[in-house]
N, C-alpha and C positions, 0 to 999 in steps of 0.2 A: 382531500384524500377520500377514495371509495371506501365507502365503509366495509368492502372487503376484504380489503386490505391493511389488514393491520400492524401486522411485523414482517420482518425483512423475510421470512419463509414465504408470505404470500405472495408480495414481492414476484421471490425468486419464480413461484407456481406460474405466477401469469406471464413473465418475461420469456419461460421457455417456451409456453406456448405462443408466445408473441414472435419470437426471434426464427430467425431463416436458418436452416441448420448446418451451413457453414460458420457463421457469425456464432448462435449458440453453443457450438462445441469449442468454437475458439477461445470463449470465455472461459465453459464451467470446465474445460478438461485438464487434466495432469500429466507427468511423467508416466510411462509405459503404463503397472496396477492399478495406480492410482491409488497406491496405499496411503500417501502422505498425504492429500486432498482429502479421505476420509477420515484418517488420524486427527488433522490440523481441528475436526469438529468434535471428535472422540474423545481426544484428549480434554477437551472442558472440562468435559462431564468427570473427569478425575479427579478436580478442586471442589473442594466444598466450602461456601460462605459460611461464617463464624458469625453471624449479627451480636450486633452490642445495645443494650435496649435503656430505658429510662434516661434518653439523652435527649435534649431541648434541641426538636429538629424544626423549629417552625421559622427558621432562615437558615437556606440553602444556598449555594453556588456551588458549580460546577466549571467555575475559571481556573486556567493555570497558564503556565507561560509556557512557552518553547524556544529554544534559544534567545529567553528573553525578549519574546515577543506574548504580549499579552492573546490569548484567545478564551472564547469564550466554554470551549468542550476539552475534556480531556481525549480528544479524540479527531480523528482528520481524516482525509480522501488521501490513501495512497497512488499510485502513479500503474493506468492501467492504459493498454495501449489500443492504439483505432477506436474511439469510443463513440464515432460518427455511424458503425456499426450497429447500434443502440439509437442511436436517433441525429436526428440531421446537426443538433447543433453540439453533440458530443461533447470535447472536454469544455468548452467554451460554457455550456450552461452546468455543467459538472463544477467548474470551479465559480459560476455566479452562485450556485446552492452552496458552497462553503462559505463564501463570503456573507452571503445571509445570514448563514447559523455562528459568525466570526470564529470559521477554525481554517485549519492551512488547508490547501491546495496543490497535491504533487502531479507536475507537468510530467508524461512520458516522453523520451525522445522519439518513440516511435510512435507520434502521435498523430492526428488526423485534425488537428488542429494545430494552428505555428504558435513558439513560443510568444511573439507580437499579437497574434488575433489575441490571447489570453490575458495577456495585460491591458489591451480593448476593450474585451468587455467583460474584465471582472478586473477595473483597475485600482478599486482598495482590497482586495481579497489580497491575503499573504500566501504568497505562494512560491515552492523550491522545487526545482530542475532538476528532474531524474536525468541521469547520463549514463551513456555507455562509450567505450573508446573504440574509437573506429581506426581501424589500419591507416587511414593518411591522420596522421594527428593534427594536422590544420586544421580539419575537417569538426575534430573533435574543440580545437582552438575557439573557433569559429561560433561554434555552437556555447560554450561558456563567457562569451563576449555577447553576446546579442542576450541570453540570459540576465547580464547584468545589468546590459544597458536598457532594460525591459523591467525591470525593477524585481527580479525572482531576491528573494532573501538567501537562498542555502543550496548548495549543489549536491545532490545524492547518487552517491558513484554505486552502481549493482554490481559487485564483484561476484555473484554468481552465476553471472550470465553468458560469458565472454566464446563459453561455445554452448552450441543450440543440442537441446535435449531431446528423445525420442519422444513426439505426443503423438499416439496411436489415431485419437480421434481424429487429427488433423490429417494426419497421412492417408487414414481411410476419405477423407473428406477432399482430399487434395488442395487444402485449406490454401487460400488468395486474398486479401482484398478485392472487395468489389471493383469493377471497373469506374465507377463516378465519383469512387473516392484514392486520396494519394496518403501519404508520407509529407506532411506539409511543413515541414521543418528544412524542407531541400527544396529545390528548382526544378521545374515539369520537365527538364530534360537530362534533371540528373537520376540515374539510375538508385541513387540513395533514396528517392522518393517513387519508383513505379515498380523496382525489382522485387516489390511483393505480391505483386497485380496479376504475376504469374507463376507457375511452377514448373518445372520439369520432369512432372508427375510424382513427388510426393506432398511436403511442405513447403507453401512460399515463402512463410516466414522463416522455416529451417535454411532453406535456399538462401534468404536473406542477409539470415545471421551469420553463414558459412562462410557468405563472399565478403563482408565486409569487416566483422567486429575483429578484432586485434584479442587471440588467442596467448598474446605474450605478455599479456599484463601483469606485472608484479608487484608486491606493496614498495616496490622504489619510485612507482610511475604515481604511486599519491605525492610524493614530494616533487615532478611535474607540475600533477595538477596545480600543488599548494604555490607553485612558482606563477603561474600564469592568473589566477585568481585571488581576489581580497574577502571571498565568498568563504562561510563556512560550510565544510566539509565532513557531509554523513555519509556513513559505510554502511550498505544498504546489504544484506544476505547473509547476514556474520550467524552461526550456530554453534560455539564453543569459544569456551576462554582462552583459548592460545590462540586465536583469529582476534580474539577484543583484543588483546594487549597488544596484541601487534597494529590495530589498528590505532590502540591509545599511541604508541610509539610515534605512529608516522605521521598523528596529529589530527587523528577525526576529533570533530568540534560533538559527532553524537555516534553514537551503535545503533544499525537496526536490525535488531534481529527479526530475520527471515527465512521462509524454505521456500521464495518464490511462486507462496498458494499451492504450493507441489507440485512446479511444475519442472524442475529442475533433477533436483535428482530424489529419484522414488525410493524411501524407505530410511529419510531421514528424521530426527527427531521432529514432532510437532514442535511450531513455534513456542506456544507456551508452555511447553517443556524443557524448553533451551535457555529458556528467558532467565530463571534465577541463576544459571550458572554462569551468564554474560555478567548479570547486574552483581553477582558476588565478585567477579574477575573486576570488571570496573570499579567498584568499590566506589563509585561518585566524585569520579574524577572527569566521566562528563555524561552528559543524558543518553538514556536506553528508550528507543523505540520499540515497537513490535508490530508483526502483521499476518496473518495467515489462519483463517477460520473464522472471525472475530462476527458474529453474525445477532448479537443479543447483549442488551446492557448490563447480565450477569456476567458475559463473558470480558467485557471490559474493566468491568467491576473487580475480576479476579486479574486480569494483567495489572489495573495497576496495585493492585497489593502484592503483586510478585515484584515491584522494586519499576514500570514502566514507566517511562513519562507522560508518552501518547502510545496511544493503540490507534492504528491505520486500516481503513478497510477498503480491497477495493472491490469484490464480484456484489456485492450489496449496493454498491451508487451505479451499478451496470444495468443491475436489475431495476432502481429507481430507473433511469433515465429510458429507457426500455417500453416501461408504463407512462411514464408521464414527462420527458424530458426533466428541466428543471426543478419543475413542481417532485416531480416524482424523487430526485436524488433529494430537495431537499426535504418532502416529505420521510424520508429512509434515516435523513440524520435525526431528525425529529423526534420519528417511531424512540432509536437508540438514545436519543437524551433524555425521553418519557420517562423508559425502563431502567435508564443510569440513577435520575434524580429518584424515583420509589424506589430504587435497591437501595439506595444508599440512606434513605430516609427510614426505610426498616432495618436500617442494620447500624443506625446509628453514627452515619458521617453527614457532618454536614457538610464539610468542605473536600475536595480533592486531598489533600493534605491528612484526612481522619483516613483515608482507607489505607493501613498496615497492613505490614506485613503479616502481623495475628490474625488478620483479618480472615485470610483462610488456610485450610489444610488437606492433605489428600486425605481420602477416603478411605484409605487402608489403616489410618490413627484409630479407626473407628472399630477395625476387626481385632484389634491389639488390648482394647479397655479388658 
């Protein structure tokens, strides 16, 4: 690691300057303001750590499980898409640095890598298959069959996605995939794999998502999924307790709360704002995710004391891969498990298990004394 680079902000400094600025706005941008993209990091800074002191921290871990799979981080690589953008071997060495650091790996469908190269060459990394429904549902069929025969653990359905949101950057940018890269989850002469390579003068990926994803999806098409799959099933975009329970209803195996890095819809709640009122709705009937902003091992440190199981990050292993392919994402998890294991070492956890929910409080407890 350059010794310039220390935490995920320098990171992000050198990657912009690194990245072509199609590709870079296609990362870092949001919804229209982009108010939720600056919230999603704003909103941290509203929790405050509670450290707990005179506690015998001289053995540590940081293991916990995830649907009962043992990892080593309370923490993992959410599901970001074209990551070949970023460097030649994209998600492919994105999920070899997860596997290194033993935490999960989420495939995008709209990936730049296929589900099979990924189990290739990162074939003990744990790793689960983000999906979206696409209007021929074969199509979709297809795609959750080759996931499992590929050894993915968990399918994580984005219910927030299903129609494409206004992103300013990219429309000014008239945002494409490059031409020497595809959509490699589909066949070079299916249009599911090159009708992003162009535009019709705005977004290609808008163009993308217009023409193909299935705009009628309702939580009846989870018990579809659960019909066609033995895979457990996470509910990836959920921000309120009447979206959890409905998810609990229709049988997700986990919640993830998200606001899609705000990229969806502008001027929704920050993720960890959303988060204690999923995990009170669920009440530990089954695991809460989360993701959006998470850039610093305080800020994980506070999700899981809000009730999370893992915290997911994805514009942070972009910006790894960016600087240093592999090296570089897994140097980014690293920076983050440094910072996780000294927060938690001054504040008195030794295990994932110690950081409670006392553990912090907002800011405003503090104008009240």
């Amino acid at each position: 690691m350059s010794m310039s680079l220390v935490c995920v902000k320098d990171y992000e400094r050198e990657a912009h300057r690194q990245l072509p600025l199609n590709a870079l706005n296609y990362y870092k941008s949001g919804a229209l303001g982009e108010v939720t993209v600056h919230e999603n990091k704003a909103a941290m800074n509203r929790w405050y750590i509670r450290p707990r002191f005179l506690r015998d921290m001289s053995k540590r871990s940081l293991a916990t499980t995830v649907l009962g799979h043992p990892v080593s981080l309370p923490f993992g690589v959410a599901p970001t898409a074209m990551q070949r953008m970023a460097c030649p071997d994209g998600e492919c060495a994105n999920a070899r640095a997860a596997a290194k650091n033993g935490t999960v790996f989420t495939l995008s469908t709209i990936s730049t890598s296929s589900i099979e190269e990924i189990a290739t060459h990162a074939p003990s990394s744990l790793r689960f298959f983000q999906l979206y429904i696409y209007k021929d549902r074969d199509v979709t069929a297809r795609l959750v069959k080759r996931a499992e025969a590929a050894g993915f653990s968990a399918l994580v359905l984005t219910v927030d996605a299903a129609f494409s949101s206004i992103r300013r950057e990219d429309m000014r940018n008239k945002f494409i995939l490059p031409p020497h890269l595809r959509i490699e989850n589909f066949q070079d002469n299916d249009k599911k794999s090159t009708l992003v390579n162009s535009s019709a003068g705005g977004s290609g990926l808008k163009e993308y998502v217009t023409a193909l994803f299935d705009t009628s999806v309702t939580w009846k098409d989870i018990a579809w999924l659960k019909r066609i799959t033995k895979l457990p099933i996470i509910l990836k975009g959920i921000l309120t307790a009447e979206d959890a329970l409905l998810g609990l209803e229709a049988g997700a195996a986990a919640i993830w709360v998200s606001n899609h890095g705000g990229r969806q819809v502008d001027g929704v709640p920050p993720s960890i704002e959303a988060l204690p009122e999923v995990v009170k709705a669920v009440n530990g009937q089954c695991e809460v995710y989360v993701d959006g902003g998470f850039s610093e091992g305080s800020d994980i440190f506070k999700a899981l004391a809000l009730g999370a199981q893992m915290v997911f990050l994805g514009r942070p292993l972009l910006w790894g891969l960016t600087c240093g392919g592999e090296e570089g994402a897994h140097n980014i998890l690293q920076i983050l498990y440094r910072e996780l294991d000294t927060i938690m070492a001054l504040s008195g956890c030794a295990t994932v298990k110690d950081i409670t929910r006392e553990m912090v409080i907002r800011k405003e407890y503090y104008s009240k004394l």
